[in-house]
C-alpha positions in Angstrom: 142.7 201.9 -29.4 140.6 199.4 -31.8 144.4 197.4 -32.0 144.7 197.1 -28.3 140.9 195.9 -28.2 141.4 193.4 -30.5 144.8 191.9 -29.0 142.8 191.7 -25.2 140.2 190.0 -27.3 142.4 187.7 -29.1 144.3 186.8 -25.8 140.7 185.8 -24.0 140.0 184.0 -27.1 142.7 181.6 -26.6 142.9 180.9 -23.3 138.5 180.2 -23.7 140.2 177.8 -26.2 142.7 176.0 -24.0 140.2 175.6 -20.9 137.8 173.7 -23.5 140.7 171.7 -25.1 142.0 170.6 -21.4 138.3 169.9 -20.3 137.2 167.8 -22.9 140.9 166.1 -23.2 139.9 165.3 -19.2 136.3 163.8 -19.9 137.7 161.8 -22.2 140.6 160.2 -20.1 137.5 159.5 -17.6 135.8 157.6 -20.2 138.5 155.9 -21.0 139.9 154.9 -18.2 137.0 154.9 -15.5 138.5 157.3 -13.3 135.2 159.2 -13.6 133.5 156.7 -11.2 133.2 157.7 -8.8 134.1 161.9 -9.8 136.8 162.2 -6.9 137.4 165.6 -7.9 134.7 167.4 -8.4 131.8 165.6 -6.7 132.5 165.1 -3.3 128.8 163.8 -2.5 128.5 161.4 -5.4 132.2 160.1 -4.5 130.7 159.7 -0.6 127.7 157.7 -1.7 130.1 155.2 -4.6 133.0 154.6 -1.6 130.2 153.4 1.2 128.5 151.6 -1.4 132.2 150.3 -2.5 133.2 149.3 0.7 130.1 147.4 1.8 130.3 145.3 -1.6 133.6 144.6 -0.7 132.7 143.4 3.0 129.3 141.8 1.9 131.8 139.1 -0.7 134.3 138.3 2.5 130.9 137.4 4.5 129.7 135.4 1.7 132.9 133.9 2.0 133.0 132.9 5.5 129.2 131.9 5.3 130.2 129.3 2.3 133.2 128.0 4.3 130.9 127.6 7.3 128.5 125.6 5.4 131.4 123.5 4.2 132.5 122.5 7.6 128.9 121.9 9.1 128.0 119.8 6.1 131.5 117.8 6.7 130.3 117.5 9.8 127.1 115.9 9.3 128.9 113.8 7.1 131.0 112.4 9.9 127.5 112.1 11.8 125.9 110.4 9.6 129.0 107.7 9.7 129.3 107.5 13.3 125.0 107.1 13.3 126.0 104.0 11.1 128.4 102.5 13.5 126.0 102.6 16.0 123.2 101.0 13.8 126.0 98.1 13.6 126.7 98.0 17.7 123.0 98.0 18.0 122.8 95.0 16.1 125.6 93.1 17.5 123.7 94.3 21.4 120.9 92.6 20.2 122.4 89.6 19.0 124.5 89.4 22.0 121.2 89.9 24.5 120.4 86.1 23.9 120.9 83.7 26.6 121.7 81.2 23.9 125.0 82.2 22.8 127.9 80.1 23.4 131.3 82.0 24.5 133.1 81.8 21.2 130.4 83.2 19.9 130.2 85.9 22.1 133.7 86.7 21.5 133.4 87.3 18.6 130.1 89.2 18.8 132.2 91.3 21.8 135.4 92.1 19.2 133.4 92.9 16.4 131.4 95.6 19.1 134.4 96.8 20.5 135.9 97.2 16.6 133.0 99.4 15.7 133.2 101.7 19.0 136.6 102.0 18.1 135.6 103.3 14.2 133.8 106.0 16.1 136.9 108.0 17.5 138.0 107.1 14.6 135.8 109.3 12.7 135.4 111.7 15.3 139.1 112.6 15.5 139.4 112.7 11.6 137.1 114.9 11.0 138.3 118.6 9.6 138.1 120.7 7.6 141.1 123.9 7.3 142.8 122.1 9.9 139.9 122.4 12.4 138.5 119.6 14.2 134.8 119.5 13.9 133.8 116.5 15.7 136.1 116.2 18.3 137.7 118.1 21.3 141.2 117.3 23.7 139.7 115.2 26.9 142.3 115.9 29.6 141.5 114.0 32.9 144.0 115.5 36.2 144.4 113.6 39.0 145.7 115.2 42.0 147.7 113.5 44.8 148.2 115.2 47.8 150.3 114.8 50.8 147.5 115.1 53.7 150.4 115.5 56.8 149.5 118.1 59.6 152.3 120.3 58.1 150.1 120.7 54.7 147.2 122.2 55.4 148.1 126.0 54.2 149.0 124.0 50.8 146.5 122.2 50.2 144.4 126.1 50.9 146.3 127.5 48.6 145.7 124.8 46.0 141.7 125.1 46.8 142.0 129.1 46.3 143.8 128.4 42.9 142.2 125.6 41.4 139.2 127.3 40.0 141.0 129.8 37.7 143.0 126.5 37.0 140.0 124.6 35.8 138.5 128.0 33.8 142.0 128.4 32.2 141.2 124.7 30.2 137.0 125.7 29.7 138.6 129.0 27.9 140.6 127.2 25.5 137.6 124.9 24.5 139.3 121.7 26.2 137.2 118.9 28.4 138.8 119.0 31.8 137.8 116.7 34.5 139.4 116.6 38.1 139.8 113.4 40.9 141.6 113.6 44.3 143.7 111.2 45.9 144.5 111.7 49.5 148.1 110.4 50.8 148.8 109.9 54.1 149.5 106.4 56.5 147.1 107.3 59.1 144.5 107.5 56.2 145.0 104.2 54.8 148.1 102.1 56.5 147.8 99.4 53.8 149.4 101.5 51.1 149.2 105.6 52.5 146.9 105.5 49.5 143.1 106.8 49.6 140.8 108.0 46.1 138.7 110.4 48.1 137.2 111.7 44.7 137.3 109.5 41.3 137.8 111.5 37.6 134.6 114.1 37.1 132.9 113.1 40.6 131.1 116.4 41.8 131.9 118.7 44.1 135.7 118.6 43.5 136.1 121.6 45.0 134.2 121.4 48.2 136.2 118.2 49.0 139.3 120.3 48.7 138.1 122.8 50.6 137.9 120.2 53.5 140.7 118.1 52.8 142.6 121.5 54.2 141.0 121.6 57.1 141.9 117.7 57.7 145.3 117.4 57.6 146.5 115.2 60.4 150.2 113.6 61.2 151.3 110.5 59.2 154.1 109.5 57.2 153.6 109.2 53.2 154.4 107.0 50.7 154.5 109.1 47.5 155.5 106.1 45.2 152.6 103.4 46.6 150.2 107.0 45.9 151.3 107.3 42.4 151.1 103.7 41.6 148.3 102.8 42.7 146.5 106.2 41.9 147.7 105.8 38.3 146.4 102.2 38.1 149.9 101.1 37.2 149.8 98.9 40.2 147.1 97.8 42.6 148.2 97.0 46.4 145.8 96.0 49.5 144.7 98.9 51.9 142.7 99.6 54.4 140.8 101.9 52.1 139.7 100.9 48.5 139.4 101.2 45.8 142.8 103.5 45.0 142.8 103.7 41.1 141.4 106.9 39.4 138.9 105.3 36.8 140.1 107.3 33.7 137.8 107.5 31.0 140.0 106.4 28.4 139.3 106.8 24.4 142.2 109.1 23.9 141.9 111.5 26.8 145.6 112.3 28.1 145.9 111.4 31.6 148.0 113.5 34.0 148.9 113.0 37.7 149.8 116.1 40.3 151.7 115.0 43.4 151.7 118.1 46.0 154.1 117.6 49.2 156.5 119.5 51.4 158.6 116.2 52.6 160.2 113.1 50.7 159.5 109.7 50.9 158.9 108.6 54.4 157.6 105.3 54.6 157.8 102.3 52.0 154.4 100.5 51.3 155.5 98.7 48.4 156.8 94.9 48.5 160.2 94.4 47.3 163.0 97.0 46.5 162.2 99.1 44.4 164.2 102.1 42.8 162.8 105.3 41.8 163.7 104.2 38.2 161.7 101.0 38.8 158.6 103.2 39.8 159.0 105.6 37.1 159.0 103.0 34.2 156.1 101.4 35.6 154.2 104.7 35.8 155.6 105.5 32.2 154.2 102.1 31.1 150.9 103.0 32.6 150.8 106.1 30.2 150.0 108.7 32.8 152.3 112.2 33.0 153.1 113.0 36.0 154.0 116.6 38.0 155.5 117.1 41.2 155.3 120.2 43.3 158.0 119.8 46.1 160.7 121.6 47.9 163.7 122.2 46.2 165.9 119.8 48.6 163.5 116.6 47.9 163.7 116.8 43.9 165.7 114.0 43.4 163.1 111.9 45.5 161.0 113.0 41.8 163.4 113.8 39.1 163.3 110.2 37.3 159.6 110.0 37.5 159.1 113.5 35.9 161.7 112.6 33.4 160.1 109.5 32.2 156.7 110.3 31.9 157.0 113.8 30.3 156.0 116.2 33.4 157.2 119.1 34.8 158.7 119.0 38.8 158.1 122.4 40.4 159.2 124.4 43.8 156.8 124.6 46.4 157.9 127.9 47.7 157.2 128.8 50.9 155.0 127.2 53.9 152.0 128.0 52.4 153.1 126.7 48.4 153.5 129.7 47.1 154.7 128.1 44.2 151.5 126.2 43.8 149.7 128.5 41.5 152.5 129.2 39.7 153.0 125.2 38.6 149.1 125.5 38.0 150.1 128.5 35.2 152.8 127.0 33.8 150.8 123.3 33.3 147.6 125.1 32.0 149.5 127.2 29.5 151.5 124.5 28.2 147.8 122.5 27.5 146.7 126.2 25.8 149.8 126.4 23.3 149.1 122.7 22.5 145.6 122.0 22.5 144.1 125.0 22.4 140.5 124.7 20.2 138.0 127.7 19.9 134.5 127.4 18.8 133.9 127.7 15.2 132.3 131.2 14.9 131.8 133.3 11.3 131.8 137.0 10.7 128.9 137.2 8.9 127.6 140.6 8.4 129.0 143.4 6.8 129.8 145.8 9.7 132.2 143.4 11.2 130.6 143.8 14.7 130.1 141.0 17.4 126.6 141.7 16.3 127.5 139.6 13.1 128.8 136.6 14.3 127.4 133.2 13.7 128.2 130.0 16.2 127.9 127.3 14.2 127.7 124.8 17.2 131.0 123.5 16.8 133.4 121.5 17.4 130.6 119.3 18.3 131.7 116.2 20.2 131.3 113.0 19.4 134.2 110.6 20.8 133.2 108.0 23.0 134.2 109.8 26.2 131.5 112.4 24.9 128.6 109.6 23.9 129.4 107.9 27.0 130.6 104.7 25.4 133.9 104.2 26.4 133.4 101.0 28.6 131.2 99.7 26.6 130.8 96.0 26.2 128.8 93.0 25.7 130.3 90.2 27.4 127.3 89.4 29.4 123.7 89.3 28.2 123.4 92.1 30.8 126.3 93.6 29.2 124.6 93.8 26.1 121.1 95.0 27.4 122.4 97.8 29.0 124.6 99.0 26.0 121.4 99.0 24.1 119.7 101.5 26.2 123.7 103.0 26.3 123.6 103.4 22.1 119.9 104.5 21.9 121.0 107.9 24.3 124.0 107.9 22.2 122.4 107.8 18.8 119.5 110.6 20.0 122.4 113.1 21.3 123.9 112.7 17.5 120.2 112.8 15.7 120.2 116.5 18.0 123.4 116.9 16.7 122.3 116.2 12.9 119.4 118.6 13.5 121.3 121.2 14.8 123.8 120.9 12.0 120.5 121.1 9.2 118.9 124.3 11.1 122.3 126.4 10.8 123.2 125.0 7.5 119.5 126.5 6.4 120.4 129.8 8.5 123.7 129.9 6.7 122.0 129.5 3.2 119.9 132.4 3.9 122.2 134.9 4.8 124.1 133.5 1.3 121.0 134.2 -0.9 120.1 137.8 1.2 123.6 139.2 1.0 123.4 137.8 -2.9 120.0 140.0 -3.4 121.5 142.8 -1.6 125.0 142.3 -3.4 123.1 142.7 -7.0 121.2 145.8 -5.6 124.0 147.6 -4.6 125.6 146.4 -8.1 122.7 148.7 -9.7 123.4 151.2 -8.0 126.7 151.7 -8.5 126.1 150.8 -12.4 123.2 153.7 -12.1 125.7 156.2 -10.7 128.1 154.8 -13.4 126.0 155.7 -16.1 125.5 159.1 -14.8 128.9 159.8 -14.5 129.3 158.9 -18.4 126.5 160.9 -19.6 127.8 164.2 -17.1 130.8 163.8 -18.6 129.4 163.2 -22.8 127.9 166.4 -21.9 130.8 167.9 -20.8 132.9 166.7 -24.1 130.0 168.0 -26.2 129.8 171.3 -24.1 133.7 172.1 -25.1 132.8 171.1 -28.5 130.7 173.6 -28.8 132.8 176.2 -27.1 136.1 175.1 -28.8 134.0 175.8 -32.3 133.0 179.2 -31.2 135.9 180.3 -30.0 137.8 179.1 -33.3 135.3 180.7 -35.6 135.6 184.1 -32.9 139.8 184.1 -33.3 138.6 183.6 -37.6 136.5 186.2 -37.4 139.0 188.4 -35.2 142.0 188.0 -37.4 139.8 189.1 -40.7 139.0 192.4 -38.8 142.3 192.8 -38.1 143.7 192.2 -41.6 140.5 194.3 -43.1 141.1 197.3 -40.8 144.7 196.9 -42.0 144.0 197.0 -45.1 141.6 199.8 -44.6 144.2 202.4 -43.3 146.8 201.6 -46.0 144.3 202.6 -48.2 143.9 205.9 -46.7 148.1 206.5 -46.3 147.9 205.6 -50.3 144.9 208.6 -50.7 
């Protein structure tokens, strides 16, 4: 009985023994290795509390990231500012200079190249401007002329145009680009000089209103699509009865498009001479204007050279009311997306990764010419050069707002850098807290299977001198 005692005990003894050893081999690994912070498997609270504290440190560094790239751009952009204020200092100056009555003309000239030098230095600037390959002071100016057949067959294309040209216009405002519309009106009985009238210049209001109408005035009259799109285009300028003809675009680098709409060919000639189609397209190629053509199918090769040679697209008008009119409008407006396409410069800057955490930084902010309004600037005339004073001075207190806005988010930025910084070094003592409890849980644990590893060692001594006295014991008594 006392033998089969003892073994149960001895058999508990060592397995009280293992437990400790593989314990406090376990603490150990922990301490070594850190894989007791946080406890993942045997603290599910205290692992909880370390992975949201984890997490956030790890979203609060990408914020501070985008917040210190943020205040890189805005204070590269106020650096380009600050250059573009200077070039206006300078066309101040030479204004001033050239205000005086007392100038002679070479003198002037000179005054006049050295102005338009320096207005020049401005897009310059503007356009060069980035920072990881986003533009910052500058945005793609896009001015659309459209030229449309005004015959008493067109009015349910003209409709359709007016129904689709607001999503049209939207599509280029989405993709952050400056879209401006005019309207020229073709159409002999409109203007027998040259079948060519502007009824709206580039960015006049109410564009669309004047569409609207222009649908509901279609009358009969031949058209001469190549006078429209020469004269329209500014490549050529011919006496009508109705001037002036040329779109004024607005120049400094905006890309200038024409879009001839029509559901016949060329049906009267207003131009002198005999011209080719080839002749008309290299003059409307040298003019630098691209130009589209939505038309039946059977009059395309009253187009195809012009498209060809200035880069546009020539489209079918689909049925009698265009129904491939808002198709072309897709087709164009996505092809400016792919190309041009410029968002606004906005930072996640929170940790929770919410629209609630985005920052605008206010850009790109523009500052070509087209934007400051300078683009025909000159001072030829001493009343050139007083009103480009007044001109500058507008333009120079749109960039000081500019500037100012720049300072005020570069401040807001620097704030959220130094509050996610504070909060970043309290969350580190946290975690460092809970690290340190962690290590002394488990120096209690090691010391805990010290202690038990010692008692069961001297228990298993102790056992196996029982055992060898009781042994000893009952060979006494077989020797008696």
């Amino acid at each position: 009985m006392i033998s089969f005692q003892a073994q149960g005990l001895h058999h508990s003894l060592l397995r009280t023994l293992k437990r400790s050893t593989q314990r406090k081999a376990s603490s150990l690994t922990k301490l070594t290795t850190g894989s007791s912070i946080p406890k993942s498997s045997f603290n599910p609270a205290t692992k909880a509390i370390a992975d949201r504290i984890y997490t956030k440190r790890l979203s609060r560094k990408a914020a501070q990231g985008n917040i210190r790239s943020g205040i890189d751009s805005l204070k590269t952009a106020d650096s380009g500012l600050m250059r573009i204020q200077a070039q206006l200092e300078s066309m101040t100056q030479l204004a001033q200079a050239a205000a005086s009555e007392l100038l002679d003309a070479v003198s002037r000239d000179a005054l006049n190249n050295e102005f338009a030098s320096k207005a020049a230095q401005i897009n310059t600037i503007a356009r060069s401007n980035n920072l990881n390959n986003n533009e910052l002071l500058s945005v793609h100016h896009i001015d659309i002329g459209f030229v449309l057949d005004s015959s008493g067959s067109m009015g349910g294309e003209i409709a359709n145009l007016s129904s689709s040209v607001s999503g049209f216009r939207q599509r280029f405002i989405d993709a952050g680009l400056d879209v401006q519309f005019g309207l020229v009106d073709v159409n002999v009985s409109r203007d027998s000089g040259d079948s060519t009238w502007r009824r709206l210049d580039i960015a006049a209001p109410n564009f669309d209103a004047e569409l609207a109408a222009m649908a509901g005035s279609v009358t009969g009259g031949a058209v001469d699509p190549y006078s429209a799109l020469l004269n329209a285009s500014g490549a050529l300028d011919t006496p009508g009865t109705r001037e002036p003809d040329t779109l004024t675009w607005r120049g400094g680098g905006t890309e200038n498009h024409l879009i001839y709409i029509t559901d016949t060919r060329r049906e009267a000639d207003k131009l002198a001479g005999s011209e080719t189609q080839a002749d008309v397209a290299a003059m409307l190629a040298a003019s630098g204007v691209i130009v589209h053509v939505i038309a039946p199918d059977q009059h395309h090769n009253v187009f195809d050279e012009i498209v060809r040679q200035t880069g546009g697209h020539l489209f079918s008008k689909g049925n009698n009311s265009g129904s491939g009119i808002p198709i072309a409008l897709d087709v164009i407006a996505e092809e400016f997306e792919e190309v041009f396409h410029e968002e606004n410069l906005d930072l996640q800057v929170g940790v929770n990764g919410t629209s609630d955490d985005t920052f605008d930084m206010g850009l790109p902010l523009d500052s070509t010419l087209v934007a400051l309004d300078l683009v025909e600037g000159s001072i030829n005339t001493p009343e050139d050069a007083r009103a480009m004073i007044d001109a500058i001075k507008t333009a120079r207190d749109g960039v000081s707002e500019g500037q100012a806005l720049i300072g005020a988010n570069i401040r807001r930025l620097v704030w959220m850098d130094e509050h996610h910084e504070t909060m970043s070094t309290s969350e580190a003592k946290t975690y460092a807290q809970m690290h340190d409890v962690d290590i002394a849980s488990e120096m209690t644990q090691i010391a805990k299977q010290e202690i038990l590893t010692r008692m069961s060692l001297d228990a298993l001594g102790q056992l196996k001198r029982m055992e060898k006295n009781t042994i000893d014991l009952l060979l006494q008594g077989i020797k008696t």
